[in-house]
Structure formats: C-alpha cells, structure tokens
C-alpha positions in Angstrom: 123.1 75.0 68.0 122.4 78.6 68.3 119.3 79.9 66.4 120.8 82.3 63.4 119.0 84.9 61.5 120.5 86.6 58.4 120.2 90.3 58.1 121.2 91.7 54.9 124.9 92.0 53.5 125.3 88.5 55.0 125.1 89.8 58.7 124.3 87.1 61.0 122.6 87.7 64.6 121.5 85.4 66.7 117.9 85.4 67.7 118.7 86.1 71.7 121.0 89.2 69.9 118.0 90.9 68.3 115.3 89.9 71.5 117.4 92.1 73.0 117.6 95.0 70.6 114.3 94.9 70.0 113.2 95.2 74.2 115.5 98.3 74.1 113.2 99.5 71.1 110.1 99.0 72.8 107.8 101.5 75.3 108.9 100.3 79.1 105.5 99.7 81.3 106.6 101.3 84.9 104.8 99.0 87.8 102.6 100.6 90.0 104.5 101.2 93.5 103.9 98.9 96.3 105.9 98.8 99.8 109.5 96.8 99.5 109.3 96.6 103.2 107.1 96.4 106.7 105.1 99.3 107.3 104.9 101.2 110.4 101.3 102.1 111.3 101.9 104.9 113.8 99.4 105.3 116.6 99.7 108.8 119.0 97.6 107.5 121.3 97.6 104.8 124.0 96.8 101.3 123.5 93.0 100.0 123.9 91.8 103.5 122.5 90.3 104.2 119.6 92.4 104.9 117.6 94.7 101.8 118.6 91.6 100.1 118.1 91.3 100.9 114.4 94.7 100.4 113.7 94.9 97.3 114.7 91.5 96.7 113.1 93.0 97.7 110.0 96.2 95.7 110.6 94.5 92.8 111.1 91.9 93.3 108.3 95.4 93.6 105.8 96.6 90.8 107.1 93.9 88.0 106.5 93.0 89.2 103.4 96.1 89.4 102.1 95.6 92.8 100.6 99.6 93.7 101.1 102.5 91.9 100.2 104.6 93.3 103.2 103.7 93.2 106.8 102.1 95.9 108.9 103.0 96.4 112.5 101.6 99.2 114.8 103.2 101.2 116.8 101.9 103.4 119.9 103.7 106.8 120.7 101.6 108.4 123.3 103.9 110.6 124.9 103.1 114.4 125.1 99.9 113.6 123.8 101.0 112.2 120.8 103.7 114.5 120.3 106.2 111.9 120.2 104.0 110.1 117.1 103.2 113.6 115.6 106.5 113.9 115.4 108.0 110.9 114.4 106.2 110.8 111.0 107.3 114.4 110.7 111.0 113.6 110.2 110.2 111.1 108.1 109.9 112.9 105.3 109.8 111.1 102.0 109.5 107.5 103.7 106.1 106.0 102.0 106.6 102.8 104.6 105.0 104.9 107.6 101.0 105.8 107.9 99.8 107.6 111.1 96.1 106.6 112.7 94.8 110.6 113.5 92.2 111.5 116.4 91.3 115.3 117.8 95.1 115.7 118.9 95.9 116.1 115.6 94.9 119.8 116.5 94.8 119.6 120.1 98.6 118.6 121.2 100.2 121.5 119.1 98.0 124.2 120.2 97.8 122.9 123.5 101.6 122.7 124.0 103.7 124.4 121.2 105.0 121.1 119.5 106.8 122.1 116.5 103.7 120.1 114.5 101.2 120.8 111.8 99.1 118.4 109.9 100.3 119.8 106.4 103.7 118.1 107.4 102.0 115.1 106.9 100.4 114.5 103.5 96.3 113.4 103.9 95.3 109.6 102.4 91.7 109.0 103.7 89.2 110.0 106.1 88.1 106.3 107.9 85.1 107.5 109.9 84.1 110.0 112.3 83.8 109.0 115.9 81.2 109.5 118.8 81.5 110.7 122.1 78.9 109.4 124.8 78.4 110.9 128.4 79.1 107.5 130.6 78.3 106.8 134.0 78.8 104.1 136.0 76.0 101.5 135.6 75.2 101.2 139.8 74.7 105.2 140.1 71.3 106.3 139.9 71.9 108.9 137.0 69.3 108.1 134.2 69.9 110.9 132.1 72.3 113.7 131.5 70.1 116.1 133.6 69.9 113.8 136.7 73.6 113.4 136.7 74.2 117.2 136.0 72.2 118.3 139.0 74.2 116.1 141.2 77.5 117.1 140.0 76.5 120.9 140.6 75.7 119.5 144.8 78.9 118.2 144.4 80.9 121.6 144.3 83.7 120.5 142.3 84.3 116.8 143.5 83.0 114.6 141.0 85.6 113.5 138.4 85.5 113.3 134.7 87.9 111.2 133.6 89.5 111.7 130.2 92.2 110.9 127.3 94.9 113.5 128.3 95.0 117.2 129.2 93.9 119.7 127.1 92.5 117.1 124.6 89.0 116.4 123.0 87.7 114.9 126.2 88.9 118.0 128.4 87.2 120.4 125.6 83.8 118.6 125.8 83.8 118.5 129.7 84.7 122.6 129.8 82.2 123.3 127.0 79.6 121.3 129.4 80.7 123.3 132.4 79.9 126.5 130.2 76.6 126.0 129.2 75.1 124.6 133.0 77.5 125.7 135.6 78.5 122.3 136.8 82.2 121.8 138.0 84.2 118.7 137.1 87.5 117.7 138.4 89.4 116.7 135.5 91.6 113.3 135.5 93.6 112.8 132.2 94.7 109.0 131.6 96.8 107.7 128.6 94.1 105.8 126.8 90.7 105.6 126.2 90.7 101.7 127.5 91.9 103.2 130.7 89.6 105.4 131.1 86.6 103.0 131.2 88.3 100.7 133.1 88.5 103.7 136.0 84.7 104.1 135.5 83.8 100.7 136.3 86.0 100.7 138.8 84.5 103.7 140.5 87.7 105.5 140.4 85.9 108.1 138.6 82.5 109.6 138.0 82.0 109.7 134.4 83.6 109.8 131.2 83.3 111.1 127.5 84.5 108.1 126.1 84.1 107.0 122.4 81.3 104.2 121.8 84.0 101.5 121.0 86.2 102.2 124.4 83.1 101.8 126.4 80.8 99.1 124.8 82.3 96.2 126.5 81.7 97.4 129.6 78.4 98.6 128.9 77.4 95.0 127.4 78.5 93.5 130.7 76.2 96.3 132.6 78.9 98.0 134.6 78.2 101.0 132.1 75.1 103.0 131.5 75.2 106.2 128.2 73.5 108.7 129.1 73.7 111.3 125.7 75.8 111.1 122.2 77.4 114.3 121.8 75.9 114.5 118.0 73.3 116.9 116.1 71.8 113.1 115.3 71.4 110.0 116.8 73.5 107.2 115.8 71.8 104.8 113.3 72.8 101.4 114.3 69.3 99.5 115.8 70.8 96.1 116.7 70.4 95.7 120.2 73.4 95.3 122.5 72.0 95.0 126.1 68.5 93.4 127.1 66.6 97.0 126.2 69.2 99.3 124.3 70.9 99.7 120.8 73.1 102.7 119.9 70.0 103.9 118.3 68.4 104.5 121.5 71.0 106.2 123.2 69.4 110.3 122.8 71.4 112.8 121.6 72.8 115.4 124.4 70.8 118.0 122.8 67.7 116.4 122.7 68.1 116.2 126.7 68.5 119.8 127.0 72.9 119.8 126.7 73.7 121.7 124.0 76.9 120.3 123.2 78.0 118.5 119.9 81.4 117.3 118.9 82.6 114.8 116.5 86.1 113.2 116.0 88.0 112.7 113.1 89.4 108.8 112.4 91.9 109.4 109.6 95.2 107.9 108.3 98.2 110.3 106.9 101.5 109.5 105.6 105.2 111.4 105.8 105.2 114.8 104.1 107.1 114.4 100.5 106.0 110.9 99.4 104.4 110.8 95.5 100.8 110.8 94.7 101.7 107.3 93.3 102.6 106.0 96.9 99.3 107.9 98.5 97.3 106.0 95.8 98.3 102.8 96.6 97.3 103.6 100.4 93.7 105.0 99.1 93.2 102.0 97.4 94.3 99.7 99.8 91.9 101.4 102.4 89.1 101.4 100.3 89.5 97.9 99.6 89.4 97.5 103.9 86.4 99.4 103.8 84.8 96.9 101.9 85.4 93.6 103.9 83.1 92.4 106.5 85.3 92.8 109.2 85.1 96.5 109.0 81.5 96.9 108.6 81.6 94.6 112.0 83.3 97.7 113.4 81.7 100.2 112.6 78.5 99.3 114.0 80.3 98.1 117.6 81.9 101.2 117.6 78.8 102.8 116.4 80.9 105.3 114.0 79.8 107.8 111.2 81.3 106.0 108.3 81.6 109.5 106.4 85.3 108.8 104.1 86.7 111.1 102.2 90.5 111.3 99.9 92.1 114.0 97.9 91.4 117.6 98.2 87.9 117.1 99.8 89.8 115.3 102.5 92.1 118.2 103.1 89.8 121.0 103.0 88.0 119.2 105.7 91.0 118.6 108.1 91.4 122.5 107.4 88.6 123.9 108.7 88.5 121.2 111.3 92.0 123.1 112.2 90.5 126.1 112.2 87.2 124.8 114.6 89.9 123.4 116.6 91.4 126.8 117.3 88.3 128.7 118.6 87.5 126.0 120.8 91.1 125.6 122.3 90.8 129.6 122.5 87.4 129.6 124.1 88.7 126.9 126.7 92.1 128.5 127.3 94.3 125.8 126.4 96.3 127.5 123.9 99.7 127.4 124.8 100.6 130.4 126.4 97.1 131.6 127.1 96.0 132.9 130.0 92.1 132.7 131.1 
C-alpha cells in the first residue's frame, strides 16, 4: 500500500505527493557544462606541422586519460593559409563543440591576403607554449654555423632555396628579416606543412629551412639534419642529449653567432566567438589538466618549446600586441595586402 501522511484538517498526501512539492521548494544546483557531442579540434595548417602535431598531441592526451566524456577528432583546413580554418570557426559562432590550434597565421593570413578574419572573432582559452624556430641545413653540406652558410648563400646570387610553411607566413618573415640585416638572397619555396618541408631538406630539394624544433628533430636524430642557430634572445633549456654530441641546449642562439634575428611563435587554442565564460572554463580546465600529464611534458622537451601558458585577460593582451608586432613586421616585409615595396 501507498505510504500516507496526514496533514491537518484530515488531508491526506501521499509521501511521493509531498517529495515532489518539496524538490519544487528547494534551491536547483545547475551542472557545470560539459560537451553533449564530439568536438572538432580545428587545425589551419597542414598535417605533420606543428601545430597538427600538438593537436593531435592533445587529442591523444584527452583520450587516454579520459579527461572528456565525448570524443575529439582534428581536423586540418590549410587552404589560403589557414583561411579556410580561420574561417570556419568564424561562422561558428556560439558553437562551444569547436577549438582552433593557432600558429603565426593567426596574424599573418589576414594581413597577408585580406581574409575577412580577426582573432577577436574567436574568443581566447589558453596559451599552450611558445614555439622555436631553428636555421636547418642539410646534415652532408659543410655549413657549421649560420655565418658559413650565410657567406655561401651570398656566392650563390639568389639560387639557394629556403624552404618554408606558405607565403607570406612566419617562415617567409624570418628569411626577409635575415636577408635585411646581411644582404644574402634566398629563393623562397612555400610548402603546405612544416613535415613537408623537412622532408624537402633531406631530400636536397632545398637548401635550408626555418623549421620549428619538433618538424625537424626526427630528421636531425637520424643525422640527415644539422641546426645551425635558434631564432631566440635565449637558448633553449632542455640538456638531454639527442644525437651522439648535441642537446637543444647546445644549439646557440642566432644572435650569439652574429644574426640578429629573434622570433617566437605562438601555440594557442581558441574557441567560436559568442560561447559563455562557462563553456571557456571547462576548456581552461581541461587543458591545464593536459598540461599536467607526462605525455605533454614528453613534448615539450622533443619539441624543445617555451612552456610560457597563459588564460583570461593576460592571454588576450598578449595576442594583442603580438597583433600589433605582427603588423610592423608584415609592413616592413611588404606583405600586407595591397602593399607595394
């Protein structure tokens, strides 16, 4: 029989009745949001990159530790250097089921070509790392340091190739700030990815490359490739040694060879503009709680990154004046669109 409780004036209710009444009475405790559905980790880049290199790092990471209930599967839109990513997560507006991976064309691809992109129409979670970019050469040249190689690209008149991650991108700006300051010509060769690009320098399809550390350190393991400078104010920290004589840590900084040239690369994720503060926490903690696992301390010293984070409003007063670098070097290269030089 049903439970009975007798309230006053010979009202009966039954105890199920007043359960009821009394959850309608009490304060309801909202759950935090999580994602209802597979997330689409966005990468504007090639595959074997960097960047695609992260992401999946990331992915993976997620994945075996369970730190998400949903899946995560990434997603490479390269075209019009990353346009066609850039893009995507712009007119997806309000969609908390899509992060972006960023690198330099974050500023680059707009200024360069007159996308209809800025970063504030994504909204910023957290700064991974900052990436390195090392002056490669193939490992059977004789070029032991950037000066040796310099001298010989300046005999060369204009033949030797530099090959790089698009046009008008990070890679392009380093090699025109280096032909600035000693008066050396490259001959420019833009590839899709990173991954490509290395694979051209061992294969002696091209000269040298500005690759970052973790597109290249395979290949410089196996001795086909030899760094020559890290385009930092400091040399990277990690001392482990990856060939029979050489750790990251021995690899000089250009400027300490006499090329005064230093650039750095941001390695951050964004979402869609117009998503809560609710929905960007839960990717803040999520990330941090990546940060944390072995796995990504692993890949931060192969890829010999500066593991500088930041979130919030530090995060986007950085990418701000990393907007407004971007600008004057873009400007001092001529690659703004519609520029002439």
């Amino acid at each position: 029989m049903e439970e009975v409780m007798r309230i006053g004036k010979g009202r009966h209710w039954s105890v199920a009745v007043l359960s009821a009444i009394a959850a309608t009475m009490l304060p309801q405790v909202s759950l935090a949001w999580e994602p209802t559905k597979t997330v689409e980790f966005i990468v504007p880049a090639g595959t074997g990159g960097g960047a695609d290199q992260m992401a999946r790092a990331i992915q993976g990471i997620v994945a075996k530790h369970g730190l998400m209930k949903e899946s995560m599967v990434v997603i490479n839109k390269s075209g019009g250097a990353g346009a066609e990513g850039f893009l995507d997560v712009k007119g997806s507006s309000g969609n908390p089921h899509k992060l972006i991976i960023t690198l330099s064309n974050l500023f680059t691809t707009p200024l360069a070509t007159g996308v209809p992109f800025n970063w504030r129409d994504l909204t910023p979670v957290k700064m991974m790392a900052l990436d390195n970019f090392v002056l490669w050469v193939n490992a059977d040249t004789p070029y032991k340091t950037p000066k040796d190689y310099i001298a010989a690209v300046k005999q060369a008149g204009g033949k030797m190739k530099m090959g790089g991650t698009g046009s008008k991108q990070e890679d392009q700006i380093i090699t025109v700030a280096m032909q600035e300051l000693t008066g050396a010509k490259w001959t420019y060769i833009p590839f899709k990815g990173g991954g490509t690009v290395a694979v051209q320098l061992v294969g002696k399809h091209i000269d040298s490359s500005v690759n970052n550390p973790i597109e290249a350190v395979a290949h410089w393991r196996s001795g086909k490739l030899r760094p020559l400078c890290v385009f930092n104010d400091n040399r990277m920290p990690y001392k482990e040694k990856l060939t029979a004589d050489m750790s990251w840590a021995d690899i000089p900084t250009c400027k300490q060879t006499g090329l005064d040239v230093s650039y750095m690369m941001l390695r951050g994720i964004f979402m869609p503009g117009g998503v809560t503060q609710e929905q960007v926490q839960y990717y803040v903690d999520l990330l941090t709680k990546v940060r944390e696992t072995p796995e990504w301390k692993d890949l931060m010293a192969k890829g010999a990154f500066d593991q500088t984070s930041l979130e919030g409003k530090a995060y986007a007063d950085w990418v701000a004046h990393e907007e407004a670098r971007h600008v004057g070097l873009m400007k001092a290269a001529g690659f703004i669109a519609g520029s002439n030089r």
